[in-house]
N, C-alpha and C positions, 0 to 999 in steps of 0.2 A: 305368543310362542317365544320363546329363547333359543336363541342359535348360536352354536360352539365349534369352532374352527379350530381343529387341532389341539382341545380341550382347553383354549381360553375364550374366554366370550367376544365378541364379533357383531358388528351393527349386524339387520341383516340384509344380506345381498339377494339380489336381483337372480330369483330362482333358475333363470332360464341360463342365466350364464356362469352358474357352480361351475368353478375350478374344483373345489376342494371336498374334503370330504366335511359334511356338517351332522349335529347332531340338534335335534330338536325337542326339548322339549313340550311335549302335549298340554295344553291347557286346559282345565276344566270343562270349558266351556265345547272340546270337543271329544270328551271322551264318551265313550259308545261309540264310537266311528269306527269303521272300516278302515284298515288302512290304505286299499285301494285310492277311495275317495278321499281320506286322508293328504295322503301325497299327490293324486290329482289336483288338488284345490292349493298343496304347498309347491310342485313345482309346474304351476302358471305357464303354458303354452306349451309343454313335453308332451309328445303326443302320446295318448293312453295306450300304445301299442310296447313304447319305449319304460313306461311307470311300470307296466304287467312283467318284464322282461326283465327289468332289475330287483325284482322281489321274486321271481322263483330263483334267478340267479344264486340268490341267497346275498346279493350288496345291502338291500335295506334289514334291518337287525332291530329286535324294540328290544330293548335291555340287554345287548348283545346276544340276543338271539336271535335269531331265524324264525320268521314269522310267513303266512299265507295271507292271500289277497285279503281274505275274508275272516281274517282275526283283528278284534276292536282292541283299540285305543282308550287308554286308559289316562287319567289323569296322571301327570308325573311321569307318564312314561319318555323313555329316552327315546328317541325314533334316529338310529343313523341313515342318511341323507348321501349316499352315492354322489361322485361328481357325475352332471351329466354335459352331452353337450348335443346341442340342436342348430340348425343353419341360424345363418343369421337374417334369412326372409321369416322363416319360424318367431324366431325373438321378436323380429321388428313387430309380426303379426300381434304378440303379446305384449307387446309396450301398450298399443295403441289400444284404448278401453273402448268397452259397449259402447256404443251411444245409448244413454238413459229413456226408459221409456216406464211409463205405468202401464198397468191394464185394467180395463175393468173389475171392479173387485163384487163380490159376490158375500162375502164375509170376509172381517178381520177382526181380532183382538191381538191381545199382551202374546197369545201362543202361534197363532195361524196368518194366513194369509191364503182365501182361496179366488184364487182368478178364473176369468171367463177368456181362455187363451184364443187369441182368433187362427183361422187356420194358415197353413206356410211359415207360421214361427216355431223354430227349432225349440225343444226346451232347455236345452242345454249347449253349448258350443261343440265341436269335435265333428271328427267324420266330416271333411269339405268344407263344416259351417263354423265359422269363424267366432260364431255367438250365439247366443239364444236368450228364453225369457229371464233365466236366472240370471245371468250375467248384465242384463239390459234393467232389471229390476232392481242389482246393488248399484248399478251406477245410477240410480234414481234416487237410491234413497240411502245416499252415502254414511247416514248418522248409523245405520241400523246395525249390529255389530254381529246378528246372527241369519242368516235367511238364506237356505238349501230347501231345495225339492225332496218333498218327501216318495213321487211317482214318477212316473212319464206319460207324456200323450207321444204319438207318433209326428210328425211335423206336419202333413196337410189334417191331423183331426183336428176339432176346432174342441171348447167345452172346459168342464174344468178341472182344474189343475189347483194342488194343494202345494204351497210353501208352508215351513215352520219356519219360526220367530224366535224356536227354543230349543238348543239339544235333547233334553226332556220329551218337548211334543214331538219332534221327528224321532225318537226313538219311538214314541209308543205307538204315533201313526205306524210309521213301518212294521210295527211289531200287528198291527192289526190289518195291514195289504198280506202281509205276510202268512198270516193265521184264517186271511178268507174271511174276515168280521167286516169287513168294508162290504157294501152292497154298490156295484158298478154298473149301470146302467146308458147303453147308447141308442141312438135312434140312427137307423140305416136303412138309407135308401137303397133297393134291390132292383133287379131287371125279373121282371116277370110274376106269376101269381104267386107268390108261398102258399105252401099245401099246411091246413091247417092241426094237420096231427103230426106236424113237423114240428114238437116243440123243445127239441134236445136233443144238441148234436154232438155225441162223447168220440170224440176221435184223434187221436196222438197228433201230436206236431214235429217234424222232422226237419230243424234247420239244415241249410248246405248253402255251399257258394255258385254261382255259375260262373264259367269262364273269366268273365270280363272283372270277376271278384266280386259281384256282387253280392251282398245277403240277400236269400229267401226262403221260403218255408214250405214244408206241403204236407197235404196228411200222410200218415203211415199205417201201418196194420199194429195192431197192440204187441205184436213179439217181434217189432222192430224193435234191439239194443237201444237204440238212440232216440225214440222214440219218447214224450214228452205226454204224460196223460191232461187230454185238454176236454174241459165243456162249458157249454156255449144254451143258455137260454134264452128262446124266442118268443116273441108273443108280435102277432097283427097289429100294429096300430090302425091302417089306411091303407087301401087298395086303391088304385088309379088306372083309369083307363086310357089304351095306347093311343098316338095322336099320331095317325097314319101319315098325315101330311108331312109332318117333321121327322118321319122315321125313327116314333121313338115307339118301342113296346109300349106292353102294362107294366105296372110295376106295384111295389109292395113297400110301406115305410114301416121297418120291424125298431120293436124295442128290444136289445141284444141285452142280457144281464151274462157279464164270463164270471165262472166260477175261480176260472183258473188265469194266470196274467202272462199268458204266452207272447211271445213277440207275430204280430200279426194276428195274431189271431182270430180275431173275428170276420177278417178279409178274407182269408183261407178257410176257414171255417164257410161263409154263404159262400164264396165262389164251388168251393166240394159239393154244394147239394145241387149245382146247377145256375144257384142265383147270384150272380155275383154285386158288389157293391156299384152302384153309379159312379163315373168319374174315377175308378180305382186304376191305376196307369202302374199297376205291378199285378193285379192279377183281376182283372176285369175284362170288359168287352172294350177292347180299342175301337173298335168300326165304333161304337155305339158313343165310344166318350167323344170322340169327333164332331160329331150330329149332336148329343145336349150341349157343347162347348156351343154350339151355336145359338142353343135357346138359351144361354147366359148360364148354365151351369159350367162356371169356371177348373172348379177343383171337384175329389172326392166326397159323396153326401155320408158323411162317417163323424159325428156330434157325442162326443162326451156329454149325455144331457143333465144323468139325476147321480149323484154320491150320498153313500150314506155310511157314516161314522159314529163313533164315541168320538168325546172331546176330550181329548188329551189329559184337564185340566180335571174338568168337573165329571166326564164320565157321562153326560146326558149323551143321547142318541139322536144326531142332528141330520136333518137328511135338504143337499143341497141340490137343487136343480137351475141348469143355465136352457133357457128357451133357443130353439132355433136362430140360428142369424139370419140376417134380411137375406144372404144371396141364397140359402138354403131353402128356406121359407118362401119369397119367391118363387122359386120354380116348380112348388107343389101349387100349379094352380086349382084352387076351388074347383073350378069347372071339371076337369079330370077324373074328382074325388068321385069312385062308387060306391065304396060303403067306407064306415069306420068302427073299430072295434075298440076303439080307447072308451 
């Protein structure tokens, strides 16, 4: 990128602490962007609250005009760049890089990169968390000059998770989350028997905050305004029977296929018919995560298992799947198992 400070050129400066106003040119290599995510990635530590709030303002401008979050970036485009300013614990937080991490890889080429994310890692920084895989994944592999998320997992789901390697690929992936071409498949553990003519659950999703500002989500009736059309395909994999002694029910390991990519959604979704997710500490059975915390089920049983896509490149339709991790795996003991429909 190129950056111009009062319309002469300018090394460029340390995004967090713009005096001035800048102007940037776009590069190639990230045009189809968003500007949102755009200016996210160009001013490094501003919190997304502060990026969203200078672009309806009307301060950021792409060819001196006034643009919206969700208008792409074009090659050559001018992007003017607002002064901002943020604390200087903010800064310091953004000086200091990821610590470099790999993760298991599941497939890579020239376009992708798809990992087997384990659960508790953020995918992205923001919101409290300081970092996530992306950010832990370029400080790994500093040569690499393009690698953005094409999706999200939630932070405690475990499973996989798609990087692109190429503006190109992440455009077309997205372009195929987007259009429902993706085939997303989870395996979740439940409290209780699933009823087996339960196989689709079409019910809106209605964000809001509570008090304390937290986000959540809950179902709504279809002529709620705000209201979000969501569904959710299930199927039986394993029934298991309750272990009275440890005070755990029956339970049910479903294969969750969402049609739609709501936030939460599939948590909110089985908790609404009754069953909620194991270990889910937003909308689960508390008494109950308590008591499997004890049979070593640590976190939420919620597995990103099977994806399935076109390849970017060649257009084959490749379908990925990441196996159970040991703590999840684990605590479906054999013994328990009653029947299995897989």
């Amino acid at each position: 990128m190129k950056h111009i400070i009062e319309g002469k050129p300018a090394k460029p400066a340390a995004p967090v602490s713009a005096s001035a106003v800048r102007i940037v040119e776009v590069d190639a290599e990230f045009a189809g962007q968003r500007l949102d995510n755009f200016l996210i990635r160009e001013l490094k530590g501003v919190p997304k609250t502060h990026v969203y709030r200078i672009i309806r303002s009307g301060e950021v401008r792409i060819n001196k005009g006034r643009a919206s979050a969700d208008t792409r970036v074009e090659a050559g485009d001018q992007v003017r760049v607002p002064p901002v300013r943020i604390s200087e614990k903010v800064a310091e937080k953004a000086e200091r890089p990821a610590p470099p991490r790999e993760f298991p890889v599941l497939l890579e080429d020239d376009h992708l990169i798809a990992i087997d994310k384990p659960a508790g890692v953020a995918v992205h920084g923001g919101s409290g968390v300081s970092f996530g895989v992306i950010e832990q994944l370029r400080q790994a592999r500093p040569a690499a000059r393009f690698l953005e998320l094409v999706h999200r997992l939630d932070r405690e789901t475990s499973g996989i998770l798609l990087v692109a390697k190429r503006r190109s690929a992440l455009v077309a992936l997205q372009d195929q989350f987007r259009e429902r071409e993706t085939g997303k498949t989870y395996l979740a553990l439940v409290t209780g028997t699933w009823p087996a003519r339960l196989k689709v659950i079409d019910a809106p999703l209605h964000k809001y905050l509570q008090e304390d500002g937290e986000r959540r989500v809950r179902t709504t009736t279809p002529d709620d305004p705000d209201g979000m059309r969501s569904i959710t395909l299930v199927k039986v994999r394993s029934s298991f029977a309750p272990r009275p002694l440890q005070g755990i029910p029956a339970m049910s390991l479903l294969e969750v296929t969402i049609k739609t990519g709501r936030t939460h959604q599939i948590r909110v979704h089985l908790s609404s018919q009754g069953h909620p997710i194991v270990g889910d500490d937003k909308y689960g059975d508390f008494d109950l995560n308590k008591r499997v915390q004890k049979q070593g089920l640590k976190r939420m049983f919620l597995h990103a298992w099977r994806l399935q896509f076109n390849h970017p490149a060649t257009g084959e339709r490749r379908e990925l799947r990441a196996e159970l991790p040991p703590e999840l795996a684990d605590f479906l003991s054999p013994d328990t198992a009653i029947s299995s429909h897989a």
